[in-house]
Backbone bond lengths (Angstrom), bond angles and torsions (degrees), N, CA, C in turn:
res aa  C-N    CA-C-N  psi(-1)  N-CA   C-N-CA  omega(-1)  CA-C   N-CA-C  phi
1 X - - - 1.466 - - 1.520 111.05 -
2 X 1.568 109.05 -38.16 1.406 118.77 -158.59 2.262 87.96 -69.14
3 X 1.453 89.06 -49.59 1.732 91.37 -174.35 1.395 115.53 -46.18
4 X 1.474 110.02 -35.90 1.687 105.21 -151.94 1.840 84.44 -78.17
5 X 1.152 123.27 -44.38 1.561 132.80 -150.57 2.064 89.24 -69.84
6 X 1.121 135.66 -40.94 0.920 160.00 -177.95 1.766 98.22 -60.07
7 X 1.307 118.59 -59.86 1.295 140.78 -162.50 1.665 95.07 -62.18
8 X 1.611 106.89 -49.03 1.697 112.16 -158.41 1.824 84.45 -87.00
9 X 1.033 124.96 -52.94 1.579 114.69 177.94 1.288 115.35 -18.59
10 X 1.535 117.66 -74.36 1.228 149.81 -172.15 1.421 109.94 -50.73
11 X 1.729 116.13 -49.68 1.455 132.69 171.10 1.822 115.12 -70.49
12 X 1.614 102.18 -12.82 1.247 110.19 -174.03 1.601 102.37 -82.46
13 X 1.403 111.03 -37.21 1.835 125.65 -152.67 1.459 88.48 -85.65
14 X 1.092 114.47 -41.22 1.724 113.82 -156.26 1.964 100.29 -91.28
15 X 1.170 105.72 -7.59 1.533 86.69 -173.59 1.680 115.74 -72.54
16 X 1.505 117.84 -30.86 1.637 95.52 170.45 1.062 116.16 -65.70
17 X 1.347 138.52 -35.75 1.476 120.60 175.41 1.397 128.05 -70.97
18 X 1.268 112.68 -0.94 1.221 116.65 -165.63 1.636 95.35 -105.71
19 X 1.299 131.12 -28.22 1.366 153.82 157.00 1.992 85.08 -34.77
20 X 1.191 93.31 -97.73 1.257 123.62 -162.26 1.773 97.29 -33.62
21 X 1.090 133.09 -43.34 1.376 129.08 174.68 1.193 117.89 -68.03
22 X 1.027 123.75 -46.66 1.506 135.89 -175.87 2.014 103.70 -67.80
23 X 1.529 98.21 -34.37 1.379 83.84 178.99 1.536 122.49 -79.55
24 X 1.273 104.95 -12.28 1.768 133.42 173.78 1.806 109.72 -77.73
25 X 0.969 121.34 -46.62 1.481 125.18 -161.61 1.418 109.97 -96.16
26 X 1.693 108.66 -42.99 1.449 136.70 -177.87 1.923 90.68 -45.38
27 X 1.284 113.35 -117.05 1.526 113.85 172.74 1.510 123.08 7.00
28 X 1.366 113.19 -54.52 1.622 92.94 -167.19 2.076 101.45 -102.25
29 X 1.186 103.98 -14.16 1.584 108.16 157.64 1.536 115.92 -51.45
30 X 1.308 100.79 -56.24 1.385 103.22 178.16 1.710 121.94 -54.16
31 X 1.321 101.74 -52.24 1.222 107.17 179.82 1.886 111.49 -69.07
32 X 1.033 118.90 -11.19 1.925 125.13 164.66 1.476 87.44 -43.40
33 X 1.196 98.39 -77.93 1.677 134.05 -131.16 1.925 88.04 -73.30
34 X 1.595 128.06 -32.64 1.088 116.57 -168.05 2.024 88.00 -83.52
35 X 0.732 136.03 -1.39 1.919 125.74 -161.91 1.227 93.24 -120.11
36 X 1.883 126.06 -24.50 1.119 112.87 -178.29 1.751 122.74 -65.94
37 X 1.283 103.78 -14.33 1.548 142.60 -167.75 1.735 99.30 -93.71
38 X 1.078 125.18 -26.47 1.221 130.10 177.06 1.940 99.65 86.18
39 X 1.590 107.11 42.75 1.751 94.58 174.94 1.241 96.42 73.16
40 X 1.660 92.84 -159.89 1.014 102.15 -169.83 2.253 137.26 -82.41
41 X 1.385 78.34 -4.63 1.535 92.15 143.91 1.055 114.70 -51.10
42 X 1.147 165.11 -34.37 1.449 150.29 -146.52 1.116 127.23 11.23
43 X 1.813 132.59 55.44 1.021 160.08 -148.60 1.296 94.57 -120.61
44 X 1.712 116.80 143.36 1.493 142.06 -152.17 1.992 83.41 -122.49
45 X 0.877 114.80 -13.94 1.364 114.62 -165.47 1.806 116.91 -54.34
46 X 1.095 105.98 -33.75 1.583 114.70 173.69 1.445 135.21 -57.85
47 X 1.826 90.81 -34.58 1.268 119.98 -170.35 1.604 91.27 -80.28
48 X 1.799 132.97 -58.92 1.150 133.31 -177.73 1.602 126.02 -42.36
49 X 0.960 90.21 -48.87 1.954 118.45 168.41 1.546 104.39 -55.22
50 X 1.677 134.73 -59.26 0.820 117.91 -149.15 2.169 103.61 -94.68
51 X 1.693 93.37 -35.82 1.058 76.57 177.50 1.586 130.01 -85.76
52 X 1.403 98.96 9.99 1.635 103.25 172.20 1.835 101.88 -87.25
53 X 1.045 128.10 -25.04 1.312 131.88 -170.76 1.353 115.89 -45.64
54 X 1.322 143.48 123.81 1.429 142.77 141.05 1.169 115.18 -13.81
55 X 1.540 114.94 -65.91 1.894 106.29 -179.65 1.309 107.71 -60.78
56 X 1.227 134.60 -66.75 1.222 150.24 -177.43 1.701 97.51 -18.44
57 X 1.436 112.39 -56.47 1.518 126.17 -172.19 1.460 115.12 -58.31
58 X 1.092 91.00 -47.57 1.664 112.59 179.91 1.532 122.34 -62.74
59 X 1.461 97.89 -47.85 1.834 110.53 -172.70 1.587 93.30 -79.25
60 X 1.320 122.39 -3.52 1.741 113.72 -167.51 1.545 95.18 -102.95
61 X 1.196 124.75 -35.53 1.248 119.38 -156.77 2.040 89.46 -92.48
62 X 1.376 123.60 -43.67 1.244 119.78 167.32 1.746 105.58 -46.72
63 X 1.368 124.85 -49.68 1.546 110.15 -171.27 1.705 99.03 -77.54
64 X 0.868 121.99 3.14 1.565 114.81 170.05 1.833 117.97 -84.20
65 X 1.328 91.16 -53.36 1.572 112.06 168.02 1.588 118.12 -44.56
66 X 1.433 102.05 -50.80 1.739 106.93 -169.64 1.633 95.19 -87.96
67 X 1.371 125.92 -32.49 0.980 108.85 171.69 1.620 135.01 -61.42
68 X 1.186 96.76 -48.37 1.533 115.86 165.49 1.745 117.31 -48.33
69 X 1.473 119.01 -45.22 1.532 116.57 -166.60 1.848 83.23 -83.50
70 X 1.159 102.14 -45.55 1.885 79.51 -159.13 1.581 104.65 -57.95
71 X 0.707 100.14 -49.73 2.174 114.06 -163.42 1.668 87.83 -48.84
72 X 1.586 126.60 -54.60 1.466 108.63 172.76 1.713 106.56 -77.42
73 X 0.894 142.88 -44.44 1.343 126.65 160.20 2.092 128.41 -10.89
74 X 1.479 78.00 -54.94 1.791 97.73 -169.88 1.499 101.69 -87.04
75 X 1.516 128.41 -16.31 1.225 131.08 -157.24 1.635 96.91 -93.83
76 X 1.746 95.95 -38.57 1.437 93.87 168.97 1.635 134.16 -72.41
77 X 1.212 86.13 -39.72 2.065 93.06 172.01 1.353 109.32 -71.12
78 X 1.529 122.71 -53.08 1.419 137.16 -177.36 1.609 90.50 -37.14
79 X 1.659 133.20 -78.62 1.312 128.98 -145.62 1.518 105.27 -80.37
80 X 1.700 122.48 -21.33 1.698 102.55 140.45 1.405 136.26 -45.47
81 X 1.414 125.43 -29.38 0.964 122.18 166.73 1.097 133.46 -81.71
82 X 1.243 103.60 -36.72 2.054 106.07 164.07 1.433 96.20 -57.85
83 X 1.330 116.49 -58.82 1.475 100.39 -167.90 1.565 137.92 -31.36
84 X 1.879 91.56 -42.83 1.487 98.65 -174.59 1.394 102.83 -83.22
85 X 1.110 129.64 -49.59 1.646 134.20 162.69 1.491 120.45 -25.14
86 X 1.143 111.25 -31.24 1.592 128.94 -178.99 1.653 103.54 -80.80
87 X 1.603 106.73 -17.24 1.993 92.57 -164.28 1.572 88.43 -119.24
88 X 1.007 120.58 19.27 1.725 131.59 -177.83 1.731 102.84 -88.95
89 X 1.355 116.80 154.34 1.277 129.65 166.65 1.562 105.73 -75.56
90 X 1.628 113.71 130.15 1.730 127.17 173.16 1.937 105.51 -30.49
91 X 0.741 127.71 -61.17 1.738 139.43 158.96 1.784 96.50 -23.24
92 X 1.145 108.63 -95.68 1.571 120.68 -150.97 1.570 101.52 -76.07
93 X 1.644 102.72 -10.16 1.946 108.50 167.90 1.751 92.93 -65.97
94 X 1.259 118.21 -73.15 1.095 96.45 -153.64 1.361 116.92 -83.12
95 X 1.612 132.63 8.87 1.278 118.75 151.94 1.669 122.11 -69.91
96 X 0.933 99.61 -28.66 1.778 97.58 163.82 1.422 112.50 -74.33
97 X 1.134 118.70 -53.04 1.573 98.23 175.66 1.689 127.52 -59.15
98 X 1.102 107.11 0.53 1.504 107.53 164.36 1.464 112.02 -82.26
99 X 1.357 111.57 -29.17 1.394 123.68 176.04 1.219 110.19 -44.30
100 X 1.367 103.64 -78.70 1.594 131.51 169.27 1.138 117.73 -35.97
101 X 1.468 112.45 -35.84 1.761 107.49 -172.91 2.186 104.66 -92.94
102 X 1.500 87.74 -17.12 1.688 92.25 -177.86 1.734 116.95 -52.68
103 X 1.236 119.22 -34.21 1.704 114.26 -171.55 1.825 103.65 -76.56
104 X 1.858 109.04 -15.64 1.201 113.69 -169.46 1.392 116.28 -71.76
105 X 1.986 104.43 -37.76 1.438 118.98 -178.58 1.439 110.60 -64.59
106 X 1.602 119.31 -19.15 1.535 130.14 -165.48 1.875 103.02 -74.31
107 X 0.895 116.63 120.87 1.393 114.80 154.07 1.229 123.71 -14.41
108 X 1.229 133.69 106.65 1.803 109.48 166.38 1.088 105.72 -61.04
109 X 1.664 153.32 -36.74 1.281 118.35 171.12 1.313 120.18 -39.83
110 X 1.179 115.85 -56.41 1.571 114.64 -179.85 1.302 117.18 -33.68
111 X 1.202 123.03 -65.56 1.187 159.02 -144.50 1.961 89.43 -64.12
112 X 1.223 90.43 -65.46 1.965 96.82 179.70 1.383 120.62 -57.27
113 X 1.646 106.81 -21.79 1.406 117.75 174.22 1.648 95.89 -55.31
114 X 1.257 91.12 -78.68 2.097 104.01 -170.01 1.526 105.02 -38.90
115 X 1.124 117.44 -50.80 1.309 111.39 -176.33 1.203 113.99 -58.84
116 X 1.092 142.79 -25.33 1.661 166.88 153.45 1.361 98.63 -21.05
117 X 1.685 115.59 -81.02 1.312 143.97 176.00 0.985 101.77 -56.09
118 X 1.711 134.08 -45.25 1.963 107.98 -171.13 1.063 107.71 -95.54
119 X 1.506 120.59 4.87 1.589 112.93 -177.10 1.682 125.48 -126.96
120 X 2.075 85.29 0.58 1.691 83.29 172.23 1.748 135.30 -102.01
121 X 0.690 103.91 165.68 1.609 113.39 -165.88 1.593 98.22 -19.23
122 X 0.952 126.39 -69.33 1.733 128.98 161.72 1.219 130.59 -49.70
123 X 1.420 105.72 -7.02 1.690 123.66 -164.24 1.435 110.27 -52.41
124 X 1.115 131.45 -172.04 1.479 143.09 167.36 1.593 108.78 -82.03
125 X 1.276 104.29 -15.49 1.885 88.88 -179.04 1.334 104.52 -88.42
126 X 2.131 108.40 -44.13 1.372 96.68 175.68 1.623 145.19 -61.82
127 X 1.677 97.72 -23.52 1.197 123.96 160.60 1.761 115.90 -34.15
128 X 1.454 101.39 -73.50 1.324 121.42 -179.68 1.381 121.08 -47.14
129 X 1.303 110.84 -39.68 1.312 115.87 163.36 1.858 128.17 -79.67
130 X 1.383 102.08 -29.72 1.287 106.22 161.38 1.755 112.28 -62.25
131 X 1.095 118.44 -9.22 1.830 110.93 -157.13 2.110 90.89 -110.72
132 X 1.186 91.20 -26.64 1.627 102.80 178.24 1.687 106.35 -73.87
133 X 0.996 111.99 -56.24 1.692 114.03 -175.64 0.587 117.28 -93.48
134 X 1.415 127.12 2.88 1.523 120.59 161.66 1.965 112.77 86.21
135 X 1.137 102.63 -5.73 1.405 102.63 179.56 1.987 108.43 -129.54
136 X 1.321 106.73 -153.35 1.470 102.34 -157.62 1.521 84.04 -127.87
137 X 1.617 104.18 122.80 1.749 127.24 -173.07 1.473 95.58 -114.91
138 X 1.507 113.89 142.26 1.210 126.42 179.73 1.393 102.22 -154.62
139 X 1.185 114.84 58.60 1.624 108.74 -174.14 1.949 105.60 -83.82
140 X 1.179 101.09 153.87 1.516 108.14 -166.47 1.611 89.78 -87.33
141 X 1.492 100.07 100.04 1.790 95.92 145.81 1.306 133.20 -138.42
142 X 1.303 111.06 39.84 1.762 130.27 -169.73 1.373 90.45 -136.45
143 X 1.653 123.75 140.98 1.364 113.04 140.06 1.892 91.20 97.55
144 X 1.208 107.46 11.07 1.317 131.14 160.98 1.413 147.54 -125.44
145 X 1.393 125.19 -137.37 1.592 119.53 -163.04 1.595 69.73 -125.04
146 X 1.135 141.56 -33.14 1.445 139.85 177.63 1.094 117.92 -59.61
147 X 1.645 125.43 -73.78 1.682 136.27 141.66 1.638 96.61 -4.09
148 X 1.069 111.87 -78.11 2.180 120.03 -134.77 2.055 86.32 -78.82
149 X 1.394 120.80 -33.38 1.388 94.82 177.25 2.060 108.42 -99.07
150 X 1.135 126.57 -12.01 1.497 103.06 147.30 0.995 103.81 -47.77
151 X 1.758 135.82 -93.86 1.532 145.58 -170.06 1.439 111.88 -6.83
152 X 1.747 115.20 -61.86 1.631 105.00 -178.42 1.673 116.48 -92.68
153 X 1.569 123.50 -6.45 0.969 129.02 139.14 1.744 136.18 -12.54
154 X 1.616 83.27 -79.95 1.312 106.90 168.87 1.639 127.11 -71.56
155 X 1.345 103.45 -8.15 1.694 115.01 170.48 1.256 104.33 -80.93
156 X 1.400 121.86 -69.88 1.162 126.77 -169.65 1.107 128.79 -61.28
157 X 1.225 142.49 -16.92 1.665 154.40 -134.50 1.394 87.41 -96.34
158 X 1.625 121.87 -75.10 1.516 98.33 -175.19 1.988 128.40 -73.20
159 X 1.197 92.89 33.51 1.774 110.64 172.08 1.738 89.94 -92.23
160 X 1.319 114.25 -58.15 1.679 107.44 -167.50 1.579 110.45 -79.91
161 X 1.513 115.81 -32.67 1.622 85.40 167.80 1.430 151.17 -81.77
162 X 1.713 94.46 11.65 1.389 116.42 151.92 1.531 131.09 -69.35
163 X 0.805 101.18 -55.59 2.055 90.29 163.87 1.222 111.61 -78.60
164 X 1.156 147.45 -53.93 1.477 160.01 156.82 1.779 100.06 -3.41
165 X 1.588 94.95 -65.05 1.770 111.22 -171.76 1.724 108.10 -54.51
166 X 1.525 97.62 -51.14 1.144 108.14 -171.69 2.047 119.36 -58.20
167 X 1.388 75.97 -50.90 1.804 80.64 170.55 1.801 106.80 -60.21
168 X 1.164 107.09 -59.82 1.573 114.39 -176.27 1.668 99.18 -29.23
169 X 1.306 114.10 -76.23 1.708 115.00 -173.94 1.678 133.22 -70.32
170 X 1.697 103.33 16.14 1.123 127.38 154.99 1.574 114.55 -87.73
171 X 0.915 97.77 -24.92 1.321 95.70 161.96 1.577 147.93 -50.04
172 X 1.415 134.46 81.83 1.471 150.27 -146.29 1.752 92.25 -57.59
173 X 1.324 122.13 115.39 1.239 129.31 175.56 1.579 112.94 -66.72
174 X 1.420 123.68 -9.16 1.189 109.16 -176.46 1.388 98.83 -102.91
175 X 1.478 126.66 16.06 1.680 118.41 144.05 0.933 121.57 -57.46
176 X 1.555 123.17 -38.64 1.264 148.35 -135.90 2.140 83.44 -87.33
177 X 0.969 86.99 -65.59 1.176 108.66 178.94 1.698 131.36 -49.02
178 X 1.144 103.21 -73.08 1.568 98.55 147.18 1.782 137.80 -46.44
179 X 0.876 85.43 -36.46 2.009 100.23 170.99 1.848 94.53 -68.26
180 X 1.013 121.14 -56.69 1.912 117.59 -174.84 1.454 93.78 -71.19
181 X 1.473 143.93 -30.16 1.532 118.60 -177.72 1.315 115.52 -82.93
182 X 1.837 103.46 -22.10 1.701 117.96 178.17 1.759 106.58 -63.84
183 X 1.565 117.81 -20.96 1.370 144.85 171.00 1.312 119.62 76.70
184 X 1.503 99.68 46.63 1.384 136.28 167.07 1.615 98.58 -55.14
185 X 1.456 134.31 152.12 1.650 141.70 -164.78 1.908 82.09 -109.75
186 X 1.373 113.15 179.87 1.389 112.50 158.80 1.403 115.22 -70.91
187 X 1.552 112.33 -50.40 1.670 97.41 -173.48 1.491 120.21 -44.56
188 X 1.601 113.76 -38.05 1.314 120.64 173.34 1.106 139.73 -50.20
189 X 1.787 104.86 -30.99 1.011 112.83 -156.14 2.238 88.17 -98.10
190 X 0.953 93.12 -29.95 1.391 84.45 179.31 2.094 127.01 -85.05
191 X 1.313 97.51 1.55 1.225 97.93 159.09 1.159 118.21 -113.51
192 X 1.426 121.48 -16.61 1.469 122.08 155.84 1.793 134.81 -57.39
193 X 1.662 81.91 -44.36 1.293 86.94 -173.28 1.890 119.17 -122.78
194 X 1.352 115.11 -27.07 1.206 126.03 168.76 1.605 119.89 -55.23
195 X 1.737 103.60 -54.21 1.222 135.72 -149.38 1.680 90.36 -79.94
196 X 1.462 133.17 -86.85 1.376 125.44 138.90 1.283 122.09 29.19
197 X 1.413 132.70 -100.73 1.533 155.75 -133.58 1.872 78.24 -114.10
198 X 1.079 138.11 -65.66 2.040 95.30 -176.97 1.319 101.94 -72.13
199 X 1.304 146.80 29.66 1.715 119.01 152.76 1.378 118.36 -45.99
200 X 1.574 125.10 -54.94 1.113 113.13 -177.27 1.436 122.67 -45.64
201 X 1.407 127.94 -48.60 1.559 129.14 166.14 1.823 112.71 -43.02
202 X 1.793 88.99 -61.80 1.748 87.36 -176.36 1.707 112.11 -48.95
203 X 0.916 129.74 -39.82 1.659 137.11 -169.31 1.849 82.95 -79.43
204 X 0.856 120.78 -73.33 1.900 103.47 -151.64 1.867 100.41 -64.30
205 X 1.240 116.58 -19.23 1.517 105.45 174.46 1.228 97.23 -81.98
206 X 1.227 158.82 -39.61 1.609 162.03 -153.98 1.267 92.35 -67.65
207 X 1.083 107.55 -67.21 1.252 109.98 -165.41 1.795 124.45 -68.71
208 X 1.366 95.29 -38.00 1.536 97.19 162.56 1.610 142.03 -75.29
209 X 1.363 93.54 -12.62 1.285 102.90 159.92 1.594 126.86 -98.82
210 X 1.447 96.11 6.88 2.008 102.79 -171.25 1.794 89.95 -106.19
211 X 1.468 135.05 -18.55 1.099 171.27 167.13 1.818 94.81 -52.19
212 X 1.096 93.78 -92.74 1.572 111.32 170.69 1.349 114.05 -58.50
213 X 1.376 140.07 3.90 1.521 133.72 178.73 1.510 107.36 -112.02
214 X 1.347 117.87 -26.90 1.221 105.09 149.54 1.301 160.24 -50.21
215 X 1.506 110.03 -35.55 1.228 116.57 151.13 1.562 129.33 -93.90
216 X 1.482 94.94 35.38 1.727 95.64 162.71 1.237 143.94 -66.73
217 X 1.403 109.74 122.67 1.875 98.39 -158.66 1.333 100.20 -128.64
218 X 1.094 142.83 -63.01 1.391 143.94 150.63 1.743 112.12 11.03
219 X 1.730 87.26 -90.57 1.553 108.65 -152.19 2.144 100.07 -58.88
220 X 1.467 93.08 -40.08 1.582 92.05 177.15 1.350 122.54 -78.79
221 X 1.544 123.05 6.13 1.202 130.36 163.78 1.281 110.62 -89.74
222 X 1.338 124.37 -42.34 1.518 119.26 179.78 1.788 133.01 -86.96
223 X 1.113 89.97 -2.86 1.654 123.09 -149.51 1.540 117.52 -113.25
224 X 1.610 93.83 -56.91 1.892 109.70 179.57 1.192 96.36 -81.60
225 X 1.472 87.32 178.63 1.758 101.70 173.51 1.802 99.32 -112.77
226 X 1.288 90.84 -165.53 1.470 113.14 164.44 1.320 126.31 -28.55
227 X 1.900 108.12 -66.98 1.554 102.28 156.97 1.167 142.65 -75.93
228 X 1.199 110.30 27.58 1.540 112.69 -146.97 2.142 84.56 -117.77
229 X 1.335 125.95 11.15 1.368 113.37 -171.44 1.597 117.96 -64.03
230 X 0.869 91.07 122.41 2.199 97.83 177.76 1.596 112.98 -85.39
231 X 1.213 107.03 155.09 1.623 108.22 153.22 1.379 122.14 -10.55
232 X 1.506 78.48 -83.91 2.190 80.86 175.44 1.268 140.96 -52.27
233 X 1.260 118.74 -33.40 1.589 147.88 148.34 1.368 102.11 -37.97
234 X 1.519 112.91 -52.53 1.903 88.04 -164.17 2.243 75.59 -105.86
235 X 0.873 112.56 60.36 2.032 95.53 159.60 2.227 64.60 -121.57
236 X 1.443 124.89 -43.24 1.554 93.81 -156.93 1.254 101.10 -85.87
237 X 1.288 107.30 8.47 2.055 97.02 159.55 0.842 130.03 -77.83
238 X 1.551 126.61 -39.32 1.050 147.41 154.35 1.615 131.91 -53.81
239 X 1.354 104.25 -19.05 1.525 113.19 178.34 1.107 90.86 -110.27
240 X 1.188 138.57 -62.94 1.950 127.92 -160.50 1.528 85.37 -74.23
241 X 1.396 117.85 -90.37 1.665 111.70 -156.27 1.175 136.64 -33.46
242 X 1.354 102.61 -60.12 2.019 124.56 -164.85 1.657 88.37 -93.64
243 X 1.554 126.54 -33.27 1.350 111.84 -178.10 1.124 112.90 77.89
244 X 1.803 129.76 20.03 1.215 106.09 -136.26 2.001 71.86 -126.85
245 X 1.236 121.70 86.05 1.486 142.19 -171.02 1.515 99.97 -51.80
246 X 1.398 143.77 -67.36 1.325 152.44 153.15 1.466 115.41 -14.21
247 X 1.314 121.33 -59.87 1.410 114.93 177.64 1.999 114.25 -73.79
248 X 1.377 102.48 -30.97 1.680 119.71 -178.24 1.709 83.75 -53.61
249 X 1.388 114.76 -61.44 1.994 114.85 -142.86 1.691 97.56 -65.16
250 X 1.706 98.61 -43.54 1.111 113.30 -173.37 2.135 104.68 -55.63
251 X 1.072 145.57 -43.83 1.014 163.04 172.42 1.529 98.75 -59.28
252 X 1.152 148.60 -45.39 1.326 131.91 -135.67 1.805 62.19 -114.04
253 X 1.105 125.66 -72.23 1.705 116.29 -166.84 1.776 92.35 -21.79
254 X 0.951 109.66 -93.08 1.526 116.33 167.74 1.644 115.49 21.28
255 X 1.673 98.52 -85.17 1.225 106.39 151.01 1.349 151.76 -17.39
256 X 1.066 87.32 -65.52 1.797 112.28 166.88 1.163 113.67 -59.11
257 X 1.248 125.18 -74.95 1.589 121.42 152.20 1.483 119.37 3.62
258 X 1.097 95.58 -83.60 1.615 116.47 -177.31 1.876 109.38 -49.71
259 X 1.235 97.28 -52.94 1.700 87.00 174.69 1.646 112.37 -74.37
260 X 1.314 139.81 -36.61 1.130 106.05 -177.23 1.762 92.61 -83.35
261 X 0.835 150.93 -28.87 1.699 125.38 172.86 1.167 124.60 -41.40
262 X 1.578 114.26 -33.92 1.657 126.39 169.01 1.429 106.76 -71.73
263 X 1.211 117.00 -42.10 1.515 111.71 -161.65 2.046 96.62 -95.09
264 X 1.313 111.18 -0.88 1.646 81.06 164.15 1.194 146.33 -108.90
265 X 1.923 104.29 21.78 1.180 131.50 152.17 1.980 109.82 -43.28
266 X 1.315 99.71 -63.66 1.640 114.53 -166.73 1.732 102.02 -83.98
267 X 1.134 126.50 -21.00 1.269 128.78 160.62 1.503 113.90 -56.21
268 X 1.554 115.25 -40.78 1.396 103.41 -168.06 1.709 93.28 -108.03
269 X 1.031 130.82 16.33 1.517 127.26 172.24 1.686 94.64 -97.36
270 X 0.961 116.18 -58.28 1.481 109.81 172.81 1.367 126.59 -28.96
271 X 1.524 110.62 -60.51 1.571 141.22 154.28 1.684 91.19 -18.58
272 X 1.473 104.27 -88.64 1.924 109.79 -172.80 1.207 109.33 -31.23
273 X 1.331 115.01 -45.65 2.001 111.13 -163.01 1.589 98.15 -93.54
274 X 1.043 98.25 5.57 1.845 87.62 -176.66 1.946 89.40 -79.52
């Protein structure tokens, strides 16, 4: 009883905003999905074309790839950082988490700029290493698969040590505690007991940032190279270049697809803990 009354509360608070989105997103969704069809033709033909296509194949299995290494990339650095954030005093927690949250407030344009400068052939890393060895370093790390996963790396990371953190400091310290008198070592105690009890964080950031890496368009435009084209990359090839609007709508549907299929793993886990 207590849930359902709880349920309509919750459905009560959230309905103007949820109004208000739907009346924003609703309209030009619709209109994707009506051009992806070719109008009023209602022709499947776009969809045949694109997903039989070579590029199409290519840019899908590349946004799978970059999606996949960064999201474990960030999942791994991200839950170092909750970690240490988690053993910090409430005070010096949340001056670091401003830290953490500072590259988030930054533009990713920005953001690809700098990376530009510390990572190109002239950059500050190659520099540094040219001034160390005494000779002239130009190692390729811009304008690649290297470039484009720093770039979403560094986007995403403070996405996961937000749930990550949060689970972490749910955590009842007198586990912590009992596990070291039971004479549990640290490694033990943190795959026993750390590793365990934040899954729920690790799984809803995983997923929300593998969610969100799919439609990356930015960082793999400024960042990747040549092979490096994503989803989003070829919907603005297809809309700016070829012009060819039908195969673009048809593609981003695509898209869409794909993110709520990813995201209704954590949609319906949410559901359980609600």
């Amino acid at each position: 009883m207590n849930r359902t009354i709880n349920m309509r509360t919750r459905a009560l608070f959230m309905s103007p905003a949820a109004t208000i989105v739907v009346a924003i997103l609703l309209p030009p969704l619709l209109y994707v999905f009506f051009t992806s069809v070719h109008g009023e033709a209602l022709s499947l033909a776009s969809f045949g074309e694109v997903l039989t296509s070579a590029l199409f194949k290519q840019a899908l299995s590349t946004t799978l790839v970059v999606a996949g290494w960064s999201s474990l990339l960030s999942l791994v650095l991200g839950f170092v950082v909750a970690l240490h954030l988690a053993r910090q005093p409430a005070r010096r927690r949340a001056v670091l988490m401003m830290l953490v949250l500072l590259p988030f407030w930054t533009s990713v344009l920005v953001k690809c700029y700098a990376f530009a400068i510390i990572l190109g052939r002239e950059g500050i890393i190659n520099n540094m290493l040219s001034w160390i060895l005494g000779s002239k370093i130009q190692l390729p790390l811009i304008f690649n698969r290297v470039g484009l996963l720093v770039g979403m790396t560094n986007y995403l990371i403070p996405l996961v040590v937000l749930p990550v953190l949060a689970s972490l400091l749910a955590i009842d310290p007198a586990i912590y505690r009992a596990a070291s008198i039971m004479g549990a070592k640290p490694a033990r105690i943190f795959w026993t007991v750390t590793v365990p009890l934040s899954l729920p964080g690790v799984f809803a950031g995983l997923l929300s940032i593998f969610v969100m890496s799919l439609g990356a368009f930015v960082i793999p435009a400024l960042l990747g190279g040549p092979k490096d084209l994503m989803l989003s990359n070829l919907i603005d090839f297809y809309n700016g270049q070829v012009l060819d609007w039908s195969k673009a709508s048809a593609i981003s549907v695509v898209v869409l697809a794909m993110a709520f299929i990813f995201a209704a793993p954590l949609a319906l886990w949410r559901q359980r803990k609600a």
